[in-house]
Every structure is written in C-alpha cells, then in structure tokens.
C-alpha positions in Angstrom: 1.7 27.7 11.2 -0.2 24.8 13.0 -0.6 21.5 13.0 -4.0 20.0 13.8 -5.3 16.8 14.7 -2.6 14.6 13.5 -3.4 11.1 13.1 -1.3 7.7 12.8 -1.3 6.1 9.2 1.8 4.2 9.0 5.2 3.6 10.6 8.5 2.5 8.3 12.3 2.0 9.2 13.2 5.2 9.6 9.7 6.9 11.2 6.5 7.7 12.2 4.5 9.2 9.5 0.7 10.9 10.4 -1.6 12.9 8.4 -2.8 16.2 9.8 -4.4 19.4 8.6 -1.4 22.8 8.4 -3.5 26.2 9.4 -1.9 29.6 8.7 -3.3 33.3 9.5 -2.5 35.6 7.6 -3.4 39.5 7.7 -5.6 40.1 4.4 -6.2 44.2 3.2 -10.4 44.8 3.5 -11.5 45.8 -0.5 -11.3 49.3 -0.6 -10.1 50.5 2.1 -7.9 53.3 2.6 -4.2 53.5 4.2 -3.4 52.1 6.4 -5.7 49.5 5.3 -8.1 48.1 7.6 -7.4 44.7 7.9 -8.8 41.5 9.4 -7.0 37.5 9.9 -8.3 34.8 7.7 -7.2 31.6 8.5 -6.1 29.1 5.3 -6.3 25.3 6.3 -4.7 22.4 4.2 -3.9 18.6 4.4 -0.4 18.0 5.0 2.1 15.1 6.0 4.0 15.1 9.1 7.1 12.6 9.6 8.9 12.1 13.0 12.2 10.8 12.3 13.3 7.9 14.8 16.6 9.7 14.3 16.6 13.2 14.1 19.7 13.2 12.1 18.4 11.3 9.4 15.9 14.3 8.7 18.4 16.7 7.1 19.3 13.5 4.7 15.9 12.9 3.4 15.9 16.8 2.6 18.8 16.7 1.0 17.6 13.5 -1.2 14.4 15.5 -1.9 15.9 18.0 -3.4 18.3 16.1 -5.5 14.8 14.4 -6.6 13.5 17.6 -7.7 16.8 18.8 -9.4 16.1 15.6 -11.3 12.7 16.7 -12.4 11.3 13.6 -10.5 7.2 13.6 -9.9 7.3 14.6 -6.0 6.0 16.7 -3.5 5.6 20.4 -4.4 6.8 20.9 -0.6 9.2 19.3 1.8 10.0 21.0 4.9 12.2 20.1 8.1 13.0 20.7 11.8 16.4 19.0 12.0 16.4 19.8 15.9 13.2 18.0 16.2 13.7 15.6 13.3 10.3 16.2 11.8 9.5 16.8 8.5 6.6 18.6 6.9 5.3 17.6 3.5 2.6 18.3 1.4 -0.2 16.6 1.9 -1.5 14.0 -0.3 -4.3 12.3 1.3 -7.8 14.1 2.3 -11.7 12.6 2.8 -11.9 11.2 -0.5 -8.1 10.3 -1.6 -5.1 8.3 -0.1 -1.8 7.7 -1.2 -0.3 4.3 -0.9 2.7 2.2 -0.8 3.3 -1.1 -1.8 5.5 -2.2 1.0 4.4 0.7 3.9 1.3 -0.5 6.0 -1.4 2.1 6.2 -4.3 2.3 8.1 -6.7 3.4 5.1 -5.1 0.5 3.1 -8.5 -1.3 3.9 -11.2 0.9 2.3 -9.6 0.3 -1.3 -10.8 -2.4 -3.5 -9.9 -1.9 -7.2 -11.4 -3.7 -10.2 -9.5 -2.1 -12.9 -7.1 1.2 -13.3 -8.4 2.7 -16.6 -5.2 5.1 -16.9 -2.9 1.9 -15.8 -0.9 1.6 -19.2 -0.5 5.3 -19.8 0.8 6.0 -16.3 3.2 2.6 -16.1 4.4 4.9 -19.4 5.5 8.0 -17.3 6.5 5.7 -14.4 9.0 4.3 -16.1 10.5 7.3 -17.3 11.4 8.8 -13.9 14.1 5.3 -13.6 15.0 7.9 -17.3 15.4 10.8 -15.1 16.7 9.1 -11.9 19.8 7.5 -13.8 20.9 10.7 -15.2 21.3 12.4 -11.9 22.8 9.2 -10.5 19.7 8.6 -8.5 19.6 4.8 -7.3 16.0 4.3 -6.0 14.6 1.8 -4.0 10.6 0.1 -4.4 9.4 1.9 -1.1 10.1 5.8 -2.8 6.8 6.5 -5.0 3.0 6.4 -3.5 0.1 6.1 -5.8 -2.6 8.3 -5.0 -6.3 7.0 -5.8 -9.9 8.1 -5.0 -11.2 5.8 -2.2 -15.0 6.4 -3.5 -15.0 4.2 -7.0 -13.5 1.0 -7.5 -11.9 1.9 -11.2 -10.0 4.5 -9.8 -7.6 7.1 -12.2 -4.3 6.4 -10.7 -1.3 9.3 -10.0 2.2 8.8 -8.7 4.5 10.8 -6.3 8.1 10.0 -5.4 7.3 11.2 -0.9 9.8 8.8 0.8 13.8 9.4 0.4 15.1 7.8 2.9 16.6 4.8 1.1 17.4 6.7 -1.8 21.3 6.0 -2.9 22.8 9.5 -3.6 25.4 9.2 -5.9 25.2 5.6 -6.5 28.3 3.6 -6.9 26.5 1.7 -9.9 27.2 2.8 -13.7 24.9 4.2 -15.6 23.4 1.5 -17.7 23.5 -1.1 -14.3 21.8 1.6 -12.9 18.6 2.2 -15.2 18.6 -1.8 -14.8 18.5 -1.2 -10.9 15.6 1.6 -11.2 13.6 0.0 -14.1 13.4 -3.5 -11.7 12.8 -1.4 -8.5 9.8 1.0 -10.1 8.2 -2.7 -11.6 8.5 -3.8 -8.4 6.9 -1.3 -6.6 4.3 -1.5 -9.4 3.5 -5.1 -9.5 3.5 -5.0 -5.3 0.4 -2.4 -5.9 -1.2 -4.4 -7.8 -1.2 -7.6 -5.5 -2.2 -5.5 -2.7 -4.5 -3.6 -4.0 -6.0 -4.6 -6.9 -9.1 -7.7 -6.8 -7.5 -10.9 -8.0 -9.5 -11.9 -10.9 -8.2 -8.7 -12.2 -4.5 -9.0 -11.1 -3.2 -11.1 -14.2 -4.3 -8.3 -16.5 -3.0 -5.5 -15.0 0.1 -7.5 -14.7 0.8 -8.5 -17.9 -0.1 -4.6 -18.8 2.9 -3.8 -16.0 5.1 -6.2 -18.2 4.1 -5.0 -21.3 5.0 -1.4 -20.4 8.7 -2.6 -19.2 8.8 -4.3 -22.5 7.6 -0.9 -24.2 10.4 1.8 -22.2 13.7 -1.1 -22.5 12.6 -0.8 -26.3 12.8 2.9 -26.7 15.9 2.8 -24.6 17.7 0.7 -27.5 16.6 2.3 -30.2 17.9 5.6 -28.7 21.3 4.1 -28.3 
C-alpha cells in the first residue's frame, strides 16, 4: 500500500491528523484465460485518514480503545490500522471532494466551506446518538465530547447528517465510574459534543431550534431509560 498526497486538516493533543488517498495493486486474473492465467496490476485508490501520534506509544492505546469501541457495537470506522514503531495510524477515510467530517472541539481546515441552515435528519439521528452513551455504559466505556465526527455534504446547506466515533484517545477504558454515573457522564458528553456542532456550524437564526430539538432528544432517551428500569 501507499499513501499519496497527504494533506494537513487538523492537529489535537495527542497528533497530527491529514487526509490522503491509500493506493493498492493488486494482480487481477484476465476473463477467460487459461492456467496460468494471464494476468495484469490494477491499481484501487481510496480516501483514507492518516494520524501521526506525537507519542508513538500512545498509538497502540488508541487501537486498543478502538477496538473495545467496536466490541461495543459503537458507530466507528470500519478500519483502524497502526505502525506502533512509527506511531501512525491509518483509518478509514471519511472525507472526499464533496464530504467532510467534523468535530466540535478539533480545528479543521475545511471547517470554513460549511454553512448550515437546517439538518432535516437532526432529531432522528440525536435518536441513535444517544443510544451509543446505551452501548458505551455497558462495556464500561467513559467517553469524552472530542470522540464522534459528523460527516456532512459540503455542497447544500440542509445537509443529511451521519456520525462516527474516529478519535479514542481520551477514551476512559474501564472507567472507575458506576454504571448509572456513567450513562450520566456519556449522555452529558454526546449533548455536548452535539450542541458544540451546532454553534459552530450551524447559521444562528437557526441555532435555537436545533437546540431545543438537541434537548428535546436528551429529554426523549433519559425517559426510555426510566421506564426500562
């Protein structure tokens, strides 16, 4: 595998974080042809992420978070790779020419080309959001507000939103809180990484709307939560 044209979008606590485009060649059989089959290289190109750790050692960490994440059925990245030599990690990719994921509390340098108006899935996914604090608490999970990215289309201004849980560094792994401390913990940190999205991102005339939507959906999950116990 390489990595090609990596560029800068943000830098946190604990790296550098770029975007860049992963090529592979692989050996591909010609249709019908016969043993030993004639053969030529096709190259496959896709977007991923590439993290250089400021501390190399804190890269096996954040692997072994990730996977705890996905033990916990948690939305995340499909992959998550690392050189702990190097102390680079290699993710899948989540922006490309028309989408970006961001962060409420990481700078990014496509941060400026957004300007929303309204999320027309906002309700339904602050729904599912709030179910991963569910998920989290069950494993012992404690997360922080910086963990999930919301990916968005840059080209419309009502964009459909997604979320992915893609940094694990300050993840708390088993956390010393008990369990119902703890959904308190994760419910608070996932409304405040939503309601940070929303002030960054979102055009102020709609901001009290989508807010009181993002309270409204807190309301709705500590409800359920009761009624289950």
């Amino acid at each position: 595998m390489h990595i090609l044209h990596p560029r800068f979008i943000s830098q946190g606590r604990f790296g550098v974080v770029f975007e860049a485009t992963a090529r592979t060649i692989g050996i591909t059989p010609i249709l019908g042809a016969e043993p030993p089959f004639d053969a030529r290289r096709r190259a496959h190109e896709f977007p991923v992420i590439v993290k250089v750790f400021l501390n190399p050692r804190d890269a096996g960490a954040a692997h072994s978070l990730y996977d705890v994440c996905r033990e916990a059925a948690l939305r995340t990245l499909p992959t998550y790779r690392i050189d702990e030599k190097r102390g680079v990690a290699l993710m899948t990719g989540l922006n490309d020419d028309i989408t970006v994921a961001l962060s409420s509390n990481n700078w990014n340098l496509r941060s400026d080309a957004v300007h929303i108006s309204e999320i027309p899935n906002w309700p339904t996914m602050l729904d599912d959001f709030f179910q991963e604090a569910a998920k989290a608490t069950e494993y012992q999970i404690e997360l922080q507000s910086d963990v999930y990215f919301f990916k968005i289309p840059i080209n419309t201004n009502t964009p459909i939103l997604e979320f992915y849980a893609a940094d694990f560094d300050t993840i708390i792994h088993p956390s010393a809180e008990r369990n119902d401390k703890l959904l308190q913990l994760n419910v608070t940190r996932l409304n405040d990484t939503a309601d940070g999205f929303v002030r960054k991102y979102v055009d102020a005339k709609a901001q009290r709307t989508h807010l009181k939507e993002l309270m409204a959906a807190r309301a709705r999950f500590v409800s359920s939560r009761a009624s289950e116990t």
